[in-house]
N, C-alpha and C positions, 0 to 999 in steps of 0.2 A: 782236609784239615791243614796242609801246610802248605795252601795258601789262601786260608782267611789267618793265620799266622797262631797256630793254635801250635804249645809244644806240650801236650798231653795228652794221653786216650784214657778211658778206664773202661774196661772192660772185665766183664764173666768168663770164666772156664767152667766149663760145665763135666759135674764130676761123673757122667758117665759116660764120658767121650775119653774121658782117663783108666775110669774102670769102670767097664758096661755092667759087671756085676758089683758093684758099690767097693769091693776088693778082689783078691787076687791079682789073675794077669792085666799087667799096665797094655793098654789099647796103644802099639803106635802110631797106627796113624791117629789118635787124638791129639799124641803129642808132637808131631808135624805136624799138625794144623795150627797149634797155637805157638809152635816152635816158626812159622812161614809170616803168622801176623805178628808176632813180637818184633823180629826181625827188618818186616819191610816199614812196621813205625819207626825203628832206631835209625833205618836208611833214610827217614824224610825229618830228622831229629826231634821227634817226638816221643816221649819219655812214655812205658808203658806202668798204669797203676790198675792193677790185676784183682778181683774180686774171685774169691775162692767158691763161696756159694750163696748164690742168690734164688733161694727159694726148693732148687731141681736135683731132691733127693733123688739115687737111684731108687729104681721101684721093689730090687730085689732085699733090700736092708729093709724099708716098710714092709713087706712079704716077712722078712726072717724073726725081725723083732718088733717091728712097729716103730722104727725111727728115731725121732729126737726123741721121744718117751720112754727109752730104754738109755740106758747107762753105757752098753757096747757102742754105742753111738761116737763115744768121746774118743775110744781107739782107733776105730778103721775111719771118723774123719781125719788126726794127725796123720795117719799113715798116707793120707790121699795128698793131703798137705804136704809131708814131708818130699812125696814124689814131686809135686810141684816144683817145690825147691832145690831139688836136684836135675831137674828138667830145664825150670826157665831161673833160678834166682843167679847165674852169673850174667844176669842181662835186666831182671827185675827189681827194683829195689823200694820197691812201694805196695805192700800186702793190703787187701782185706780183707778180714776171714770170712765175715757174713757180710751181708747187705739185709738191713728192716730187722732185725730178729724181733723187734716189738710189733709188725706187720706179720713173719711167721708164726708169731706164738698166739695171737692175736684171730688175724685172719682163717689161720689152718686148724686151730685146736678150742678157740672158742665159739665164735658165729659161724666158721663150717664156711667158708664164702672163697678157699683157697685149698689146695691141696696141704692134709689127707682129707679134708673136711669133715674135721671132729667139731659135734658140739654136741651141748643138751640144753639149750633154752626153749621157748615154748614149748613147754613137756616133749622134747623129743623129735617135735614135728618137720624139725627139718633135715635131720643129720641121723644117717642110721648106728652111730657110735659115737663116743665120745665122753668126758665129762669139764664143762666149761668152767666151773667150778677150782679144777684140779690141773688140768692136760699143761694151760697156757704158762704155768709157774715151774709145773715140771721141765716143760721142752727152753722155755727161756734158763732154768736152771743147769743143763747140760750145755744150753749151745756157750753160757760163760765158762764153765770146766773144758767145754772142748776149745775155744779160741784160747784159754790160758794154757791148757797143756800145749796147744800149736807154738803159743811166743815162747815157752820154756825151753823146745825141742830148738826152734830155731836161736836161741838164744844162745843154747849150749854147743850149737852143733855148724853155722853157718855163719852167723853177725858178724864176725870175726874178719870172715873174707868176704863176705856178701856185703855187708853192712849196709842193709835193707832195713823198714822200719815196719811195725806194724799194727793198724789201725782197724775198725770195726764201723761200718756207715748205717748212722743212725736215721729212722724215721724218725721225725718232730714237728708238730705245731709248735707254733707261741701261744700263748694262751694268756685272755686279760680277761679282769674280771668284768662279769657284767654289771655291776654296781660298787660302791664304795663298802659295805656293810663288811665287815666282819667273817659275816661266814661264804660268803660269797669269795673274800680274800684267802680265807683258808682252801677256799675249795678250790681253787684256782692252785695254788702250793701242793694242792692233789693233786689236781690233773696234772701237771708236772713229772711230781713223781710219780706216778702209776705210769705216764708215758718215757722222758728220760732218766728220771733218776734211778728205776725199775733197773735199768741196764749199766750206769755209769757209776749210781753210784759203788758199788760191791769193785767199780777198778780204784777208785780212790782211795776208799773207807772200810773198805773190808767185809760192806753190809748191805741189806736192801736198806732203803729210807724206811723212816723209823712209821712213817704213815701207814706203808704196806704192812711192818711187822706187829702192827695194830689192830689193822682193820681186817685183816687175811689171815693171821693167827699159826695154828698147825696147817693150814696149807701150803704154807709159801714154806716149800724146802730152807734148812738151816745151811751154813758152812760151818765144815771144820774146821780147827787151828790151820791142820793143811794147806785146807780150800783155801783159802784166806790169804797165807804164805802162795798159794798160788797164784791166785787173781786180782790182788791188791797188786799194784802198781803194772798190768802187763800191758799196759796201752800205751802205745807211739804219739799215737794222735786219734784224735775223736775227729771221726766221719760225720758229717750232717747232712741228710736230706732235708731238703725245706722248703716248701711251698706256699703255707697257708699259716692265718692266724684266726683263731675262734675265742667268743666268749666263751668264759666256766661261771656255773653258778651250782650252789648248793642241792643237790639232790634231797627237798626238805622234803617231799609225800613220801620217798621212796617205794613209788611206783616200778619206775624202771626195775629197779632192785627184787620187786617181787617178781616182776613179769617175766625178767630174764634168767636173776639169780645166777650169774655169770662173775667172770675175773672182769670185766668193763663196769660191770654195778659196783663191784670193792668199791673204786674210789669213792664213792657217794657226791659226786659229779653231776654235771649236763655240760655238755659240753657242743655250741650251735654254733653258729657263723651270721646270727641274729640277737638284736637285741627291740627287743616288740615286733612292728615292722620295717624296720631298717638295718641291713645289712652292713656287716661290718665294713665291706670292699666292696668294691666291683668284681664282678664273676668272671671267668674264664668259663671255657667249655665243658670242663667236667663239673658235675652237681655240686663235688666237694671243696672246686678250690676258687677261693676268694682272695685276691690281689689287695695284700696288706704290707707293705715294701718295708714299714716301719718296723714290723714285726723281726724280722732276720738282726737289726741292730738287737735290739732287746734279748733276743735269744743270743747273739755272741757274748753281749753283755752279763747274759744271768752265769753261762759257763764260764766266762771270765769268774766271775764275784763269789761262785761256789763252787770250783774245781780246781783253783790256783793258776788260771790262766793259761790251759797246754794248749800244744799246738793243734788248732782246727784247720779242716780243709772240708770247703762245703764238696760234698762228693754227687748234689745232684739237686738243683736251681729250675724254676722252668713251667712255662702255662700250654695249655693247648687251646686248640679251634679244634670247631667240630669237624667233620669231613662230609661236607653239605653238598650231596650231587648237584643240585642246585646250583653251586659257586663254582666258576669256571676257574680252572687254573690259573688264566692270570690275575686273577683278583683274588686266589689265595695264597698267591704268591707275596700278595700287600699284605704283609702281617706286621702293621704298626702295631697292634698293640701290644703284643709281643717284644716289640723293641723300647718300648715303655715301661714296659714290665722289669727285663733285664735293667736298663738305665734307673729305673727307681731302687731296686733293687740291691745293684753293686754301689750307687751312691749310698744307700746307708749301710752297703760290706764296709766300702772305705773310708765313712765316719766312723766305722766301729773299733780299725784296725789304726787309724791314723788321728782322731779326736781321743778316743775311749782306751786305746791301748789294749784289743783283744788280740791275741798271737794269732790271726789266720793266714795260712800256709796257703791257700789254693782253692780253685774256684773249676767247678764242672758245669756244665749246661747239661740240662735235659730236655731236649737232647738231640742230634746232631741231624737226625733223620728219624721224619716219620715209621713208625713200627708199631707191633702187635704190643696195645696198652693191657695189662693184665686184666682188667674188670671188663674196660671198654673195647677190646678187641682194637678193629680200625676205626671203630668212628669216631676215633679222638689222634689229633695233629698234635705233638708236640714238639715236632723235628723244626731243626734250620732249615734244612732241606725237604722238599716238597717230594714224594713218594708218587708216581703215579698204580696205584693198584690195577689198572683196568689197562696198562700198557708196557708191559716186562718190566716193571718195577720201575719205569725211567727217570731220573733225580732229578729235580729244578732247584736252586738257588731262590729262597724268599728272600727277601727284603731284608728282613735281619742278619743275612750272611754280610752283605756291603756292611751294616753297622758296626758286626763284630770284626770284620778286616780291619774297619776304616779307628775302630777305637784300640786293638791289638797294637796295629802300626805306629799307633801313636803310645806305645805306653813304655 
C-alpha cells in the first residue's frame, strides 16, 4: 500500500476475536492482533478506517436471543464498541459501525441467501425459519438504535480527546428509470428509498421515507420522541458502497409481490440491469454488476440535493474477473478493464465533487487483493493484486497497481 502511494486502509474487526462469546471476557489476543495492524499501517503513514461489524455476529448471541431481532442486541453491541474505543481510538479516528446493513437485513432475514438465513418466500421452501415479511425492518430497526446509542456513548464519553468521527457504509445502486412515464419515475423514487433512504433517512429527518410508511404500514417499527432525539443527526459522514446502476420500473402485475410477498416486493419495483435486450453497461464478472461510471455522479448528486450535502466517503468502488483456470497469470495480470473501470469512474467522483459541489471526503477501492467474495467464493477477482490460490497464496501486482501509483503520484 505504501508504495502504490495509498494513505488509507479500511478494515474489519471482527467481534469475536474481541469477545468469542459476543460479551463478557475481552479476548487479548484479539486485541494484539488489531493493536499489531493498526500500528504497523501508522508506521508506513497510513491512516486506519476501522469497520466495527461487517456482517460476523458471534454465534453465541444468535444462540441466546436470536441476534439483530432482539432488542438486547443494541447493548452488548455498544459495549463491544465501546471496548474498541478504549483499545484502538487513541490511534483510530475514522469509525464505522456496520458495513451493508441494507445487505444484512436484506440478505440474512429476507431471501435467507446470508447468515442467519431467515426467510419465508416461496411458501417456506427455502429457509427453515424466518418471516420476510417482518425480520428485515425489525433487524435494520435495531442496527439504527444500536449505531446511534454507539455515537451518543462515543460522543459523550471519547470525541473530546479522540476526536474521531463516525460514519455507517452504505450498500447502493443508482437507479434510472426504465422509461419516461410517470409511474415508472415514481418507481424508481422507490427503489431509492426502500434501498437508501430505508437507512439515512431516519439520520436526517427523524423518519423512514414516507413511501415505506405507506406501503409497509404496522410493519416497519415506529420511533419514539426518544428514538428520534437519538438517531437524528448521529452521522459523521455517509459511507457508500457502489458498483452498479440498474433500471426501476413499476411493479404493474404485481407478480413478484405475490410470489414472494417479502420486504423487496414492498417497494412495488423491478429493478434489472436491462431495458428489452440491451443492457444498461458492460458487464464485469459477477452476474450482477454492470459498469455504469455515470451512475456514481448521480448518486453523489441525489445525496447532495436531498441530505444537505454531508460529508461522503466512498468506502468501497470496484469490478472483478472471473478466476478462469484457463487464463494464465500473466494475462490476468492485464486487467485493462479494470483500469477503465476505476478512470471512468473517479472521472465522474471528480465532476461530482469539483463541477457539482458534492462534499466527498475519500475514496476506497475494492479491493486491494483478491479474496473470499461472499456469494462467489474465489471465482471472482476483484483484487489489484493477483492471489495465487494453488501456490501459498503468492501476490502479483496487476496492471492496475502501476495505474493507481502512477495517478496517486501525480495527485
Amino acid at each position: 500500500m505504501a508504495d502504490i502511494g495509498m494513505d488509507a486502509y479500511r478494515f474489519s474487526i471482527a467481534w469475536s476475536r474481541i469477545f468469542p462469546n459476543g460479551t463478557g471476557d475481552v479476548n487479548q489476543a484479539g486485541i494484539d492482533h488489531y493493536n499489531k495492524l493498526i500500528n504497523a499501517l501508522l508506521a508506513k503513514g497510513i491512516k486506519p478506517y476501522v469497520t466495527l461489524f461487517h456482517w460476523d455476529l458471534p454465534q453465541a448471541l444468535e444462540d441466546r436471543y436470536s441476534g439483530w431481532l432482539s432488542h438486547q442486541i443494541i447493548n452488548d453491541f455498544a459495549h463491544y464498541a465501546e471496548t474498541c474505543f478504549n483499545a484502538f481510538g487513541d490511534r483510530v479516528d475514522h469509525w464505522i459501525t456496520f458495513n451493508e446493513p441494507h445487505t444484512l437485513a436484506i440478505q440474512g432475514y429476507d431471501v435467507g441467501l446470508q447468515a442467519p438465513g431467515h426467510c419465508s418466500i416461496l411458501l417456506r421452501l427455502l429457509c427453515r425459519g424466518g418471516n420476510s415479511r417482518t425480520e428485515p425492518y425489525i433487524v435494520a430497526h435495531n442496527i439504527l438504535l444500536s449505531h446511534s446509542t454507539v455515537v451518543n456513548i462515543y460522543k459523550r464519553k471519547y470525541k473530546a480527546v479522540q476526536k474521531g468521527s463516525i460514519g455507517i457504509a452504505f450498500d447502493i445502486m443508482w437507479y434510472e428509470p426504465v422509461s419516461n412515464s410517470p409511474k415508472d419515475i415514481a418507481a424508481t423514487q422507490r427503489a431509492l428509498d426502500f434501498h437508501l433512504g430505508w437507512f439515512l433517512d431516519p439520520f436526517f429527518f427523524g423518519n423512514y421515507p414516507s413511501s415505506m410508511r405507506e406501503r409497509v404500514g404496522t410493519r416497519l417499527p415506529t420511533f419514539s420522541p426518544d428514538d428520534v432525539a437519538l438517531v437524528k443527526g448521529s452521522l459523521d459522514f455517509v459511507g457508500i458502497n457502489h458498483y452498479t446502476t440498474y433500471y426501476a420500473m413499476e411493479n404493474s402485475t404485481n407478480f413478484i409481490g405475490v410470489l414472494f410477498n417479502d420486504a423487496l416486493a414492498d417497494s412495488g419495483t423491478i429493478n434489472l440491469p436491462f431495458r428489452g435486450l440491451h443492457a444498461i453497461g458492460d458487464k464485469a464478472s459477477s452476474i450482477w454488476l454492470y459498469i455504469v461510471p455515470n451512475g456514481l455522479r448521480s448518486l453523489m448528486n441525489y445525496i447532495k440535493r436531498n441530505y444537505g450535502n454531508p460529508p461522503v466517503i466512498i468506502t468501497e468502488n470496484g469490478m472483478d474477473d472471473s478466476n478462469n483456470p484457463l487464463i494464465s497469470i500473466d494475462d490476468a495480470l492485464k486487467d485493462d478493464k479494470r483500469i477503465r473501470y476505476h478512470s471512468e469512474y473517479l472521472g465522474n467522483l471528480s465532476a461530482a465533487i469539483r463541477d457539482d459541489g458534492c462534499d466527498v471526503r475519500g475514496y476506497f477501492v475494492w479491493s486491494l487483493l483478491d479474496n473470499w467474495e461472499w456469494a462467489a467464493g474465489y471465482t471472482s477477482r476483484f483484487g489489484l493484486y493477483y492471489v495465487d490460490y494453488k501456490d501459498s497464496l503468492k501476490r502479483y501486482p496487476k496492471k492496475s497497481v502501476q495505474w493507481f501509483r502512477k495517478l496517486l503520484s501525480s495527485a
